[in-house]
C-alpha positions as CSV (number, residue, x, y, z in Angstrom):
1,X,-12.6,4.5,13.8
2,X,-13.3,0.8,13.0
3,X,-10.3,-1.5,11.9
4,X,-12.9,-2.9,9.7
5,X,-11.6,-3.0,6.0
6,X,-12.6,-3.8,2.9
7,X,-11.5,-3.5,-0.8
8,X,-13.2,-2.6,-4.1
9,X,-12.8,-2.3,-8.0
10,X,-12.3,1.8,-8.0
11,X,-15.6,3.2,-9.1
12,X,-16.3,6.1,-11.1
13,X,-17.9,8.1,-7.9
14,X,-14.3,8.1,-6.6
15,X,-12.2,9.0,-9.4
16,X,-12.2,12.5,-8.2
17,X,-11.4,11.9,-4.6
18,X,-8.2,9.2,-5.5
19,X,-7.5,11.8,-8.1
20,X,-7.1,14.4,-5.0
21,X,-5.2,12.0,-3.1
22,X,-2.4,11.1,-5.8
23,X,-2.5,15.5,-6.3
24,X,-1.5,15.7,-2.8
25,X,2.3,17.1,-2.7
26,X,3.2,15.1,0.3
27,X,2.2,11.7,-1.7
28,X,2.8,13.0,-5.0
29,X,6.6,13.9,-4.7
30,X,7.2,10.0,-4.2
31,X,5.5,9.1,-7.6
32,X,7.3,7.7,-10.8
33,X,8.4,10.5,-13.0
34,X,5.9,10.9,-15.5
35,X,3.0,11.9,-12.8
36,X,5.2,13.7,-10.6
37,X,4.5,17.2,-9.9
38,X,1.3,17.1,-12.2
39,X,-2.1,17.7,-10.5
40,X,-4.5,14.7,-11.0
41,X,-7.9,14.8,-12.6
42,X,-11.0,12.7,-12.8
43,X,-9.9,11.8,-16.8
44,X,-6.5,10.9,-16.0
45,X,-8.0,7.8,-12.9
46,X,-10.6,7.0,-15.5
47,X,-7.9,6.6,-18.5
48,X,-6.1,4.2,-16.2
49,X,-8.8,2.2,-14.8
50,X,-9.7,1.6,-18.7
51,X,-5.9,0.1,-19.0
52,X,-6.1,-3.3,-18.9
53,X,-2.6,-4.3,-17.6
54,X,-4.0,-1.8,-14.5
55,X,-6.5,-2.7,-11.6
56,X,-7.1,-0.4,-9.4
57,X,-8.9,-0.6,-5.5
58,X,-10.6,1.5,-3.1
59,X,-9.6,0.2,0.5
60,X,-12.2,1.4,3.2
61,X,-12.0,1.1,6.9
62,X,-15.1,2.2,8.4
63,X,-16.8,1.8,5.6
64,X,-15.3,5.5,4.4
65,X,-12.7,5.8,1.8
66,X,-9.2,5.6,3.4
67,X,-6.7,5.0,0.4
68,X,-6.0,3.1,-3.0
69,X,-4.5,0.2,-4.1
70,X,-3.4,-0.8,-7.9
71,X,-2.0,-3.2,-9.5
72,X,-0.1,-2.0,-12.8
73,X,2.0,-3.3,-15.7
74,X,0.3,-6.6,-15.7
75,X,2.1,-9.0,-17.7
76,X,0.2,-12.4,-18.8
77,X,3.3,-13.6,-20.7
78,X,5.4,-13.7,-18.1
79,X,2.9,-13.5,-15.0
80,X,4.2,-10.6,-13.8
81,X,3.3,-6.9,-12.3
82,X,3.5,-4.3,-9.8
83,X,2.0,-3.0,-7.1
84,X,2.0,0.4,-5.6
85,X,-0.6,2.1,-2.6
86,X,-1.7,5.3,-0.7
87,X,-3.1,5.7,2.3
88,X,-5.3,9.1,1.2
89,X,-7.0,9.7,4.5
90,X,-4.2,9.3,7.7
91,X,-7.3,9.4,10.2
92,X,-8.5,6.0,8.5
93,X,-5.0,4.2,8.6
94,X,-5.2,3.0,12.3
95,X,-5.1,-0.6,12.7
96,X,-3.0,-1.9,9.8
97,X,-5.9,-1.6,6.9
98,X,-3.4,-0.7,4.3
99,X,-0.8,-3.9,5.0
100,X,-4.0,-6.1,5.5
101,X,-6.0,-4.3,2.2
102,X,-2.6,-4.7,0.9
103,X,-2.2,-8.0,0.9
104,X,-6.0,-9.2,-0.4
105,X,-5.1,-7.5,-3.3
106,X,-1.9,-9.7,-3.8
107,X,-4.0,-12.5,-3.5
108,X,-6.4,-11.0,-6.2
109,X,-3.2,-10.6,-8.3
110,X,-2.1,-14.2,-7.4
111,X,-5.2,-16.0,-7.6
112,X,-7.4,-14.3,-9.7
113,X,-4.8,-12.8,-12.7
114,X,-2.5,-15.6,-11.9
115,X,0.3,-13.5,-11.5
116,X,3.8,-15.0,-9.7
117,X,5.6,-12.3,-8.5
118,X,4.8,-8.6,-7.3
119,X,7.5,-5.9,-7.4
120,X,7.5,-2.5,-5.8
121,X,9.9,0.5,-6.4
122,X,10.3,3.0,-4.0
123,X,12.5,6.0,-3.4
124,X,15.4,5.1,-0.2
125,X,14.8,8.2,1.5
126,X,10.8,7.2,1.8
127,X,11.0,4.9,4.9
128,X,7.3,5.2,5.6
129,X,6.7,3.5,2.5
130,X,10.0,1.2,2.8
131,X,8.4,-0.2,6.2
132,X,5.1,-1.0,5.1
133,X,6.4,-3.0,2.0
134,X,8.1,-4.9,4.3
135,X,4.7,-5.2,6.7
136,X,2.9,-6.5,3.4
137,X,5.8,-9.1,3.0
138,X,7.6,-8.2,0.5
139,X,11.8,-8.8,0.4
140,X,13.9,-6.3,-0.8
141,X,15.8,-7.8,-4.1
142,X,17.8,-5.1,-5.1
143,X,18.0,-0.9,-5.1
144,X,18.4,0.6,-8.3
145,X,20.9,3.4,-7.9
146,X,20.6,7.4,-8.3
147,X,17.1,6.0,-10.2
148,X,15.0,9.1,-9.0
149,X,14.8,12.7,-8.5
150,X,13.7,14.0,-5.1
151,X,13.9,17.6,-3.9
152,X,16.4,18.5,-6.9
153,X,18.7,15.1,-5.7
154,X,19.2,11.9,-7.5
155,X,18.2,9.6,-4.9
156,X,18.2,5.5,-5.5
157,X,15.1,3.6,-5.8
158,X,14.7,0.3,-2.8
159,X,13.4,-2.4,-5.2
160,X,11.0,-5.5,-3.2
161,X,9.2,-8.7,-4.7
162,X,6.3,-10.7,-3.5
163,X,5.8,-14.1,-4.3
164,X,2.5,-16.4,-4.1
165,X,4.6,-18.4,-1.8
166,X,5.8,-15.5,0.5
167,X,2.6,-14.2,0.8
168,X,1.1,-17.7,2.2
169,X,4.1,-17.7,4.5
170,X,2.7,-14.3,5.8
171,X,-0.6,-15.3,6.4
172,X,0.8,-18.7,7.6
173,X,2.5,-16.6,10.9
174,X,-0.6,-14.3,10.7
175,X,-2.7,-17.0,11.6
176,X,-0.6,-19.1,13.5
C-alpha cells in the first residue's frame, strides 16, 4: 500500500465507518470514560462534528480510509486544545501516515485556529499509543495518577503537550 497520505474535514459518508472504528473493543477500551464501552453510531460522529470546539479528520493513505484524527476542547480564550487519533484500518498504517497525518493536523490547529499548545492524555499501560505521541513530538509533562479504569484497574493517565515551536523543531530535523 502507498505511503501516500492525506487528510480531510470528516465527511458525512464516513460517519459510519469512524463510528465502527471508535466501536472497536480493542480501540475503544482506551477511550475517556464517558464513550467507553458504548458502541458508536452515525448520530453520535455527526453530534460531534457539529461541536465547534471539535474538528475532526479523515487520514487516507492510498487514497482509502486508514484512521481519524480530531482535535477537541478547543479553547479560543486561552488558545488551547487537545488532540487524540486512531489508526482504524492496521493494513493502511505502514509508512508512518498517522505521525505524519498527525502532525498536519497540529499545524491546522497552530496555524489555522491559532492554537499554542496541544495536550494528549493517554492511559500508562497503552505503549502503542505512548510511542507514537512521542513520534508526533509531543513531551510528556506530567502523568495524572490512578486517573483511569482499565480491565477493572485504576491505571494512571501519561499526560504530553505540543507546542507551535516543538512542532517546527520536528519538522526542522525532518527535513534536515
Amino acid at each position: 500500500m502507498s505511503s501516500e497520505f492525506t487528510i480531510e474535514p470528516l465527511k458525512p459518508d464516513d460517519y459510519a465507518l469512524v463510528a465502527t472504528w471508535l466501536s472497536n473493543g480493542d480501540a475503544n477500551k482506551f477511550l475517556d470514560s464517558d464513550l467507553r464501552g458504548k458502541q458508536m453510531d452515525e448520530r453520535f460522529i455527526t453530534i460531534m462534528c457539529m461541536n465547534p470546539k471539535c474538528r475532526v479528520f479523515l487520514v487516507r493513505n492510498g487514497g482509502e480510509p486508514a484512521g481519524v484524527i480530531g482535535l477537541w476542547n478547543i479553547g479560543k480564550v486561552d488558545r488551547t486544545g487537545g488532540m487524540w487519533l486512531l489508526l482504524g484500518d492496521r493494513r493502511l498504517g505502514a509508512g508512518g501516515c498517522m505521525v505524519l497525518a498527525a502532525r498536519q493536523v497540529a499545524k491546522v490547529a497552530f496555524e489555522q485556529e491559532g492554537l499554542r499548545s496541544l495536550s494528549s492524555a493517554v492511559m500508562a499501560p497503552n505503549l502503542p499509543s505512548r510511542l507514537l505521541t512521542q513520534e508526533i513530538g509531543y513531551r510528556q509533562v506530567g502523568i495524572r495518577r490512578a486517573a483511569a479504569v482499565l480491565d477493572d484497574k485504576q491505571v494512571d493517565r501519561v499526560v504530553y503537550d505540543l507546542t507551535p515551536q516543538d512542532l517546527a523543531e520536528i519538522e526542522a530535523e525532518s527535513a534536515g
